[in-house]
C-alpha atoms as an extended CHARMM CRD file, in Angstrom:
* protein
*
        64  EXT
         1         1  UNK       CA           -138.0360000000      -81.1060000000       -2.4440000000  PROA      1               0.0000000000
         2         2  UNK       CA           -135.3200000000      -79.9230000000       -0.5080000000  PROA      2               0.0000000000
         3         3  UNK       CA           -134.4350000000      -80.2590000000        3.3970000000  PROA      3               0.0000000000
         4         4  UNK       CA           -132.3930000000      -78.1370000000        5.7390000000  PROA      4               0.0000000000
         5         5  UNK       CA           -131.2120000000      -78.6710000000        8.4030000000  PROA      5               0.0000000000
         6         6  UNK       CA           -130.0320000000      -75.7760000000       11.3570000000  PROA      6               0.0000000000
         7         7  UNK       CA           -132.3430000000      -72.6260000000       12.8670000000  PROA      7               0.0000000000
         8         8  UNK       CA           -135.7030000000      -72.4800000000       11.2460000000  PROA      8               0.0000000000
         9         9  UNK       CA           -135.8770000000      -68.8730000000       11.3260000000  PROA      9               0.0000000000
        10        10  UNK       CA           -132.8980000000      -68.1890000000        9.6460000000  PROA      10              0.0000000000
        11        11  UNK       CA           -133.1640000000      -71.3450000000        7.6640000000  PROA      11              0.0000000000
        12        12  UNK       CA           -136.6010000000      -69.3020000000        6.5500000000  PROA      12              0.0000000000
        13        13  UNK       CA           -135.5020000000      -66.4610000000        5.7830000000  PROA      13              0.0000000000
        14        14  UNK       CA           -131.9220000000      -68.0550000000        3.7310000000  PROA      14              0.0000000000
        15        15  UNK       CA           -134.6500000000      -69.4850000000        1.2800000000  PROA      15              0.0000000000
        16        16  UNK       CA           -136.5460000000      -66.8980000000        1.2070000000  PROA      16              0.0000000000
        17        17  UNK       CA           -134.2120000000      -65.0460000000       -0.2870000000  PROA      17              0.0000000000
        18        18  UNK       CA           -132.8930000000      -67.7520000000       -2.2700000000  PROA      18              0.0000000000
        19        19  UNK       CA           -136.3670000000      -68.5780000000       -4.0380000000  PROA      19              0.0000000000
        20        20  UNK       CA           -136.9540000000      -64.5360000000       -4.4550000000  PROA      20              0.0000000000
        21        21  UNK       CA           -140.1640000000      -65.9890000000       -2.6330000000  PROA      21              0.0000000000
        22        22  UNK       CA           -142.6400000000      -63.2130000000       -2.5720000000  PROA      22              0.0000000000
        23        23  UNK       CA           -144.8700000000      -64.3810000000        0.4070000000  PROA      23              0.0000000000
        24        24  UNK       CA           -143.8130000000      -66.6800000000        3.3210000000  PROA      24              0.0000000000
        25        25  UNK       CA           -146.6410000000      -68.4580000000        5.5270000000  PROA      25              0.0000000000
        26        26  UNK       CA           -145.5560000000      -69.8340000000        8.8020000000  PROA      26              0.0000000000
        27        27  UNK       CA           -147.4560000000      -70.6350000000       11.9960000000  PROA      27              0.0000000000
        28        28  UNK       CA           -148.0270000000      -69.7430000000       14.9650000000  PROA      28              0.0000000000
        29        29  UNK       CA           -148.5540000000      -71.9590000000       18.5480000000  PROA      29              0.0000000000
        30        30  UNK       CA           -149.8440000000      -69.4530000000       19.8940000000  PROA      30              0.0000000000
        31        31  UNK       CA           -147.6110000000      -69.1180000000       22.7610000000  PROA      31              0.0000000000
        32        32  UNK       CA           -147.9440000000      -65.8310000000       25.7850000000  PROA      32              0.0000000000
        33        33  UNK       CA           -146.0890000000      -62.9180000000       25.6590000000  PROA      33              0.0000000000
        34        34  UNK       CA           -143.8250000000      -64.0240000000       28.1890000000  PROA      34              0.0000000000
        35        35  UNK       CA           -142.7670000000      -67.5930000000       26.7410000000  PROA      35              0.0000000000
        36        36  UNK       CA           -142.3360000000      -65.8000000000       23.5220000000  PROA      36              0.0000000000
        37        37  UNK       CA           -140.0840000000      -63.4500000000       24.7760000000  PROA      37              0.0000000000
        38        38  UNK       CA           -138.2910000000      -66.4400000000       26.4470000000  PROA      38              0.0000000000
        39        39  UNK       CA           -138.0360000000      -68.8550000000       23.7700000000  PROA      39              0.0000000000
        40        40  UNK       CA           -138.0960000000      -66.3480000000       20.7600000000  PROA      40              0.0000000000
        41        41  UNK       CA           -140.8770000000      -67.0910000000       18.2070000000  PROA      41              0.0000000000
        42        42  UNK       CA           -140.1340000000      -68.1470000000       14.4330000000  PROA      42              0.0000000000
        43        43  UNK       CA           -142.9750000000      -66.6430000000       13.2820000000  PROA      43              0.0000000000
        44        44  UNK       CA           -142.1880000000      -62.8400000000       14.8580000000  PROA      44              0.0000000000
        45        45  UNK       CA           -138.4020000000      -63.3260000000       13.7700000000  PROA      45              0.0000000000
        46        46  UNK       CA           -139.3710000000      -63.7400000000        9.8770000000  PROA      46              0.0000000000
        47        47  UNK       CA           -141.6550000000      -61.3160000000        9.9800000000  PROA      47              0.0000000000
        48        48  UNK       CA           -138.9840000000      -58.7140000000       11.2620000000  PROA      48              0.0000000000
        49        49  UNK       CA           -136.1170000000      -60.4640000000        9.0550000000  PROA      49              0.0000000000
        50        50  UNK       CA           -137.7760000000      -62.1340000000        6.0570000000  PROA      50              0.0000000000
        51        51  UNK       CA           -137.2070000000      -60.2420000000        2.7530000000  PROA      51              0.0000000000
        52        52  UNK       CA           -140.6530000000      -60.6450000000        1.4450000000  PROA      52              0.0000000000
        53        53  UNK       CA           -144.2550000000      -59.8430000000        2.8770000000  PROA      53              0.0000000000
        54        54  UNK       CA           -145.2120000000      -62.9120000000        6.1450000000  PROA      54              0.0000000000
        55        55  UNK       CA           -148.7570000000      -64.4060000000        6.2430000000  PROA      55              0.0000000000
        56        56  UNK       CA           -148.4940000000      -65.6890000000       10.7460000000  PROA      56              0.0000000000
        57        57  UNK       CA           -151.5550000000      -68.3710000000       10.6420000000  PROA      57              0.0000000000
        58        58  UNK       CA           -153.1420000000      -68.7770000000       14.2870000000  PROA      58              0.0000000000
        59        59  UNK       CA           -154.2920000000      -72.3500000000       15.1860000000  PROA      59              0.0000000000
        60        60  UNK       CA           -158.0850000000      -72.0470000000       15.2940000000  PROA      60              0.0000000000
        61        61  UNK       CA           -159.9490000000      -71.5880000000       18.5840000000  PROA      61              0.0000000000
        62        62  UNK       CA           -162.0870000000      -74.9130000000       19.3250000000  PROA      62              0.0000000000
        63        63  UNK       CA           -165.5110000000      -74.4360000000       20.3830000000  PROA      63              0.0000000000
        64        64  UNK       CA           -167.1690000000      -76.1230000000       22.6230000000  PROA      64              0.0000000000
């Protein structure tokens, strides 16, 4: 096990690339376009940055 400590998303992407990891899966809070945009999102910077191909995981919708 290893911990880091710093940005996530470029923590993410550092091992990434220091695994030769072929598949990162992150998640996603599900967050608007406008707090997104605000904020930044992990999950959109590694799959723009991240050197292999990103699975984004949505939180399941609860029904009622």
């Amino acid at each position: 096990m290893e911990v880091f400590e710093g940005d996530a998303r470029n923590i993410l992407c550092e091992v990434v690339d220091k695994h030769h990891a072929s598949l990162l899966v992150v998640g996603s809070h599900g967050h608007g376009a406008i707090k997104r945009a605000v904020i930044g999102s992990v999950s959109d910077y590694c799959a723009h940055h991240a050197h292999c191909s990103v699975m984004i995981v949505k939180k399941p919708k609860i029904k009622l």
